[in-house]
MARKOL-156126 format. One record per residue (C-alpha): x, z, y. Coordinates in steps of 0.2 Angstrom, whole numbers, padded with zeros to 4 digits, always signed. Each point is the difference from the previous one (the first is absolute). Example, Ala and Ser with C-alpha at 12.3 -4.5 7.8 and 13.67 -1.06 7.14 Angstrom:
// residues 2
+0062+0039-0022;+0006-0003+0017;
This chain:
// residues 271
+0968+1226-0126;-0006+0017-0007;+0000+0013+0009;+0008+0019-0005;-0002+0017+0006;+0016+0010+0000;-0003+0016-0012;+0010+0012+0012;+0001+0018-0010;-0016+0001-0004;-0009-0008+0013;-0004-0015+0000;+0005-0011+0014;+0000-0017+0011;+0020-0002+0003;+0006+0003+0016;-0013+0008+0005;-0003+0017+0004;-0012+0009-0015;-0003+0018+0003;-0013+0009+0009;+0002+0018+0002;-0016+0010+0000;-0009+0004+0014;-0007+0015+0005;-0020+0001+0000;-0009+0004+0015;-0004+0015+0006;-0016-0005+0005;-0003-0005-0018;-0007+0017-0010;+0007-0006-0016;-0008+0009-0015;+0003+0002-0022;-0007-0016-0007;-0005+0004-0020;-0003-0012-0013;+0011-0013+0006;+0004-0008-0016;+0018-0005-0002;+0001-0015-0012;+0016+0000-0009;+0009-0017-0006;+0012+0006-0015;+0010-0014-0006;+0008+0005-0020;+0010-0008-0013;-0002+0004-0018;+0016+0007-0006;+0002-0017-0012;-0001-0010+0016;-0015-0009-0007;-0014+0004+0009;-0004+0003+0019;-0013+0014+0005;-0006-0003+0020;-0012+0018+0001;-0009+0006+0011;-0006+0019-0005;-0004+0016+0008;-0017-0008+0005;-0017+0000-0005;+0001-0018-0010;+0020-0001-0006;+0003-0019-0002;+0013-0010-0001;+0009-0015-0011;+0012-0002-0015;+0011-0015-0002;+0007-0003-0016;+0014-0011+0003;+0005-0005-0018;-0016-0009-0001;-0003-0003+0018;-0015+0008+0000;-0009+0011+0013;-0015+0012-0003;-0013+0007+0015;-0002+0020-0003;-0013+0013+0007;-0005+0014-0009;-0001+0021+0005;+0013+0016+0003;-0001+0018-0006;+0017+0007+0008;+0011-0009-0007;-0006-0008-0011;-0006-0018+0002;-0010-0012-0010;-0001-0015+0001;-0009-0019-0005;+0003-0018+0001;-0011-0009+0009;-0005-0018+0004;-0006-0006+0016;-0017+0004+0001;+0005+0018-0006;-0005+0000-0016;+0015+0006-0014;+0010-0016-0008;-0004-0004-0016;+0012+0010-0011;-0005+0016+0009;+0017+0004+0005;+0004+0018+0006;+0013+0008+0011;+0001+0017-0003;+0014+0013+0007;+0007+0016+0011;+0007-0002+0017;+0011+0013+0008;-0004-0001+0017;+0017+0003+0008;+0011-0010-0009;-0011-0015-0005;+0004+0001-0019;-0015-0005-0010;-0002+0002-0021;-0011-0012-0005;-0009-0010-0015;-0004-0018+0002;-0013-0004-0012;-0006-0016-0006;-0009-0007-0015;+0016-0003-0009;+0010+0014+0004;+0003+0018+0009;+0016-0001+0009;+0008+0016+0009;+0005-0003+0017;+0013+0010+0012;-0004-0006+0018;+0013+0006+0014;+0002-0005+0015;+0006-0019+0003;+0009+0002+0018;+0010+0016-0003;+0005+0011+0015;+0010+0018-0004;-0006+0009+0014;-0018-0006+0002;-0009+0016+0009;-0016+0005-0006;-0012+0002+0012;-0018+0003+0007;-0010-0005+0015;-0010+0006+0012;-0014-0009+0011;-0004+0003+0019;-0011-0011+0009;-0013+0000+0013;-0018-0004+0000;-0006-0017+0006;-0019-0008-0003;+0009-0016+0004;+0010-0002-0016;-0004+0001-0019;-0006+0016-0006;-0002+0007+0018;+0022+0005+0000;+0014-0009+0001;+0018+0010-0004;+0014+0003+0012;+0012+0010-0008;+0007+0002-0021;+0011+0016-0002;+0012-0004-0014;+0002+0018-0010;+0012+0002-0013;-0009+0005-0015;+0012+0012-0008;+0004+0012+0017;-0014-0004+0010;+0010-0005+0016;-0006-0012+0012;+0014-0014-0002;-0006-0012+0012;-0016-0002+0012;-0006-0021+0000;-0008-0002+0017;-0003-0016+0013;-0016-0008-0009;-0017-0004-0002;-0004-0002-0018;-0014+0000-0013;-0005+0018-0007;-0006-0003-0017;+0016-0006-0010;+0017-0002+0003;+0012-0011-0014;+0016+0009-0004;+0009-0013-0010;+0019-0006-0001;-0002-0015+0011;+0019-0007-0004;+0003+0004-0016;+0013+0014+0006;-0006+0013-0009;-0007+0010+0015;-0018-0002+0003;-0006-0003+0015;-0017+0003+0011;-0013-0013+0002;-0013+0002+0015;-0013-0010+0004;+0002-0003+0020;-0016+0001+0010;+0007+0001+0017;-0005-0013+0013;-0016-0005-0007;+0007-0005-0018;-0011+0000-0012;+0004+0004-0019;-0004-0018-0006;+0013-0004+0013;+0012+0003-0012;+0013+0009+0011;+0009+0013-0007;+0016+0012+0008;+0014+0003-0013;+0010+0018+0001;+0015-0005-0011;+0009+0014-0005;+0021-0001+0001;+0009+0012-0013;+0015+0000+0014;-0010+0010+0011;-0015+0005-0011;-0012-0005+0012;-0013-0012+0003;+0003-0014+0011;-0015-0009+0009;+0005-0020-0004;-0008-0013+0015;+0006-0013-0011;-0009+0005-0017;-0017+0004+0013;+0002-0016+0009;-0005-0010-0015;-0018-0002-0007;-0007+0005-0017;+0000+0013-0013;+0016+0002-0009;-0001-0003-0019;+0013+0005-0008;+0006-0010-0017;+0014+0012-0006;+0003-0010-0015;+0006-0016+0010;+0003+0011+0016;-0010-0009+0011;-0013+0004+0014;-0015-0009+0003;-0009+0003+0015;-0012-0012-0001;-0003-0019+0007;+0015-0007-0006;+0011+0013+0004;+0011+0004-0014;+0018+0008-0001;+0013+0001-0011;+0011+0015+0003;+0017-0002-0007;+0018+0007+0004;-0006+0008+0016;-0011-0013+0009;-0017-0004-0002;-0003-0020-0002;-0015-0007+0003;-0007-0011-0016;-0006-0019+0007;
């Protein structure tokens, strides 16, 4: 029998079972402080406006990457490429790296806040004009930042781990909501739309208790647009492996066999 996680809200859940955690407040013995350079590696899932193509991106970083699925011809192309602002370039690659045979090129402007993207797919036949937007709509997705507080440790990667991500609204500046209760990597956080909702949520790598990060382990903060908060999920932490996210199909794939469909609000997992 397969098994399903219930998709309550926007957190994903075992049914009947309890799935929220509220934060925790640190320590006081814990003299948290500013963590910079934490890099916050963004998932964006878009659709061209003609429905043909599928863009999973990860920009704002120092390599953009990402893939594009061409769903006429069932066809899927590796990307990497570079990022002035907002403006993004990009080239198809093959496995070892190197760029495909025909060169192909995608070239375009994101906006930041909204997700829309004007792009040019080039290929040795044709140049095709693109419009990207979003492929899970939400109306009132806020926009925010994030700040980092964490405290030093020799015993854990990079001599730090992070404790605490304030969640800022990037318009007004207000502190909207203070994630606490965790021992996490202080490198890179993932801030990606886990269940296809619309809403992204945040990705930490969890470090607590001995964990290693090729332990796999991960704590979810899924955000519900009834409260507009995060919600810690113990369901979504409890399982093991990263979650790759396969917008097209909306699947997850964490890894060892673990693959789930997600479909009218449950989240089945694929024999």
């Amino acid at each position: 029998m397969n098994s399903k996680i219930l998709l309550c809200t926007a957190v994903l859940a075992l049914p009947s079972v309890a799935f929220t955690q509220t934060a925790q407040t640190t320590s006081a013995s814990e003299q948290l402080k500013p963590l910079n350079n934490v890099r916050v590696s963004m998932q964006r899932m878009l659709r061209s406006t003609d429905g043909r193509y599928f863009l999973d991106l990860y920009a704002g970083i120092w390599n953009p990457h990402g893939s594009l699925y061409d769903q006429t011809r069932a066809t899927s192309y590796a990307l990497k490429g570079t990022q002035k602002a907002d403006q993004i370039n990009l080239l198809a690659v093959s496995a070892d790296g190197m760029a495909t045979p025909n060169n192909e090129t995608l070239n375009g402007t994101l906006n930041a806040n909204t997700g829309i993207m004007q792009a040019s797919w080039n290929t040795s036949a044709a140049k095709t004009s693109l419009n990207f937007e979003p492929a899970f709509k939400a109306s009132d997705k806020p926009v925010v930042v994030f700040k980092f507080y964490g405290v030093d440790n020799a015993q854990y990667p990079s001599g730090k781990i992070l404790k605490q991500v304030d969640v800022i609204d990037k318009n007004s500046n207000k502190l909207l909501q203070s994630l606490t209760g965790f021992t996490a990597f202080a490198n890179s956080i993932g801030y990606m739309d886990v269940n296809f909702d619309g809403y992204y949520d945040v990705v930490l790598s969890d470090v607590s208790d001995g964990k290693k990060i090729e332990d796999k382990r991960f704590i979810y903060w899924m955000f519900n647009p009834k409260t507009h908060q995060f919600q810690r999920s113990a369901q979504l932490d409890a399982l093991v492996g990263f979650p790759r996210l396969r917008g097209d199909k909306q699947q997850i794939d964490f890894g060892e066999g673990q693959l789930f469909q997600v479909k009218d609000g449950l989240m089945y997992r694929i024999q």
